[in-house]
C-alpha positions in Angstrom: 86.7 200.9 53.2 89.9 202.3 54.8 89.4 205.6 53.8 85.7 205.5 55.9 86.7 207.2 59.4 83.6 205.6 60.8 85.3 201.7 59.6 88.1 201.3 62.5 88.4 197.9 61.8 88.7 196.2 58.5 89.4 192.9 58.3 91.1 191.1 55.0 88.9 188.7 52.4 89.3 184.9 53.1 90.3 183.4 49.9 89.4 179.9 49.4 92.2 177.8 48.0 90.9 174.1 48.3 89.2 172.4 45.1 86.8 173.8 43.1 84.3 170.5 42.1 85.1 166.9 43.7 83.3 163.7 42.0 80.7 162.5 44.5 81.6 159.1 45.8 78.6 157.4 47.0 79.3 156.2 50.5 79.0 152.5 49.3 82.2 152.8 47.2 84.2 155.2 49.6 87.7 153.1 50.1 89.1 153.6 53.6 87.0 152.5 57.3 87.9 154.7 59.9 86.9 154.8 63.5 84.2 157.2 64.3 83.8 158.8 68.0 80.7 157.0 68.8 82.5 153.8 67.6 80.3 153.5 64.8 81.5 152.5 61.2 82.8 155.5 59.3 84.2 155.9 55.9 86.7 158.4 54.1 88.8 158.8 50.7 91.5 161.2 52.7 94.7 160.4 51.2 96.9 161.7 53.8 95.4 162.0 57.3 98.6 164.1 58.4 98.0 166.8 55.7 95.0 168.4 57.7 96.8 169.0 60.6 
């Protein structure tokens, strides 16, 4: 793809490094209530709400 002179710009494969499979938690067992934007009732199984950021 470099080599092609009519390719000037190549851009690099995104490799995905996040998990493979997760278990599917049905939203009446999900542990943690958060606040949603709309201020309805929300739910999540983050672990660590600072490790997205």
């Amino acid at each position: 793809m470099l080599n092609d002179p009519d390719t000037r710009i190549a851009r690099p494969r995104q490799v995905y490094t996040g998990e493979r499979a997760r278990r599917y938690v049905p939203i009446e067992e999900r542990k943690q209530r958060v606040e949603t934007p709309t201020g309805a009732e929300g739910f999540t199984n983050a672990v660590d709400p600072q490790r997205r950021r």
